[in-house]
N, C-alpha and C positions, 0 to 999 in steps of 0.2 A: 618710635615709628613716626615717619614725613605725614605730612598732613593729614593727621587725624582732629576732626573740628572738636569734638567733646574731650577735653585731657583727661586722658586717666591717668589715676594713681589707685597701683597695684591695691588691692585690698586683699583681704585673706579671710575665711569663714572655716572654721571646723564644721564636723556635721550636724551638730547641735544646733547650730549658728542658720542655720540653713531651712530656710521654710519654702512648700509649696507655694509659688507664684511668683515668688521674688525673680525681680529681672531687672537687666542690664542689659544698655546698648551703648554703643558709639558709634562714628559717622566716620567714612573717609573716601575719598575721590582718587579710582584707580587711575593713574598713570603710565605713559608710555615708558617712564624711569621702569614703574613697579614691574612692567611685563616683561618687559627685555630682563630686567635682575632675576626673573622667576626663571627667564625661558633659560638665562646663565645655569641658574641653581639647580633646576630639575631636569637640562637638558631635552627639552622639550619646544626645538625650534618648528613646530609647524608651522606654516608661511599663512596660517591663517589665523594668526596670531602677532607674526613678525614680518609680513610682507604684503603693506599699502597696494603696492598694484595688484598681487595675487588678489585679496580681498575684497576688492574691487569687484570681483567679479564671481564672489560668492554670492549665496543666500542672504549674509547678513551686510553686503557693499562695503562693507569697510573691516576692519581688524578689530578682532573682540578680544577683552581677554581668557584665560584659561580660566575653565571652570573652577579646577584646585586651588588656582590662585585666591579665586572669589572665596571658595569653601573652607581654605587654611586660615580667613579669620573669624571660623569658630574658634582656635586655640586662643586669638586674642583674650572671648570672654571667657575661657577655661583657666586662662593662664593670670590674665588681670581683674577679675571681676569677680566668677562663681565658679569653682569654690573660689579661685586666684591664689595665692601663696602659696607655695608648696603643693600646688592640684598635682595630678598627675590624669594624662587624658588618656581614655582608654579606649576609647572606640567614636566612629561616625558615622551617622548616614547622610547623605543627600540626594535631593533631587534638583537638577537643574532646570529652568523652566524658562527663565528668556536668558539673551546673552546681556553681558555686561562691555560696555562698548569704551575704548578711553576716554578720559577723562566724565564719566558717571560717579556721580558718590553717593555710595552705597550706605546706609546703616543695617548692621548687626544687631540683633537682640536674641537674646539668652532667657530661658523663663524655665524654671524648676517648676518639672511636673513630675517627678519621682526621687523618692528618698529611699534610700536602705541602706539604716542608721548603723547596723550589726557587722555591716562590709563598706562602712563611710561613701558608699558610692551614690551618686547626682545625676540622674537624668534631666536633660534640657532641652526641650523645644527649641530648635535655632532657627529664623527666617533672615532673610537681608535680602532688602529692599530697595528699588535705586530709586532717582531724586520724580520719578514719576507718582511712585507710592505702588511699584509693581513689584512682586515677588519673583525675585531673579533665583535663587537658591531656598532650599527648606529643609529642614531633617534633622537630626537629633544627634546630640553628644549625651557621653557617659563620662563620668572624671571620679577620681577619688581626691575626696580632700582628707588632707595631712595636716592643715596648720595645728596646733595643740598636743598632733601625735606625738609621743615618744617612741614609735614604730614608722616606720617607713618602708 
């Protein structure tokens, strides 16, 4: 993944491994590349996303990106972080609360506030916050982690 400021490398936690409050973030600065590749990928040209003059003359004067776009990098910390290796994501919430405008860079964080060791499943507190320190997105993922599993 393009400019993300804190490198990660993948890690991977069984559920053992795994404790209330542990958290992870990383940082990265949405792009008019990242929105246009989104609005490719999910088919989702609304013109107030991909068209500067339309936007113009919205509520938010200019072109914001898509929420999901914002909200798909809770998989980042599901997927590289907590549990990471072999997660498997099982569900989402969000709330959107300001837009995310281009070029803003956002950081993600992930915080384990629920265990249930018996079905290896992780609930995480998710927030991402842009470079003002405001909460653009908030809500919660579930994942199971498999690293260790013999079972998948």
């Amino acid at each position: 993944m393009e400019n993300i400021s804190k490198s990660l490398n993948m890690k991977g936690y069984s559920i053992d491994e795994i404790y209330i409050g542990q958290k992870e973030s990383f940082t990265k600065t949405i792009t008019e590349h990242d929105v246009y590749t989104f609005a490719g990928l999910c088919g989702d040209f609304n013109p107030l996303h991909v068209n500067a003059e339309y936007a113009k003359n919205t509520r938010f004067g200019e072109r914001i990106a898509h929420g999901m776009l914002t909200a798909s990098l809770f998989s980042t910390i599901i997927g590289m972080c907590i549990p990471g290796m072999d997660a498997i994501f099982l569900g989402q919430s969000c709330r959107f609360l300001k837009p995310v405008k281009f070029n803003d860079t956002v950081t993600i964080t992930g915080e384990v506030t629920g265990i249930r060791k018996e079905k290896r499943i992780v609930t995480l507190k998710m927030t991402i916050v842009n470079q003002h320190g405001e909460i653009v997105v908030d809500g919660e993922a579930t994942a199971m982690a498999n690293k260790g599993s013999d079972k998948i």
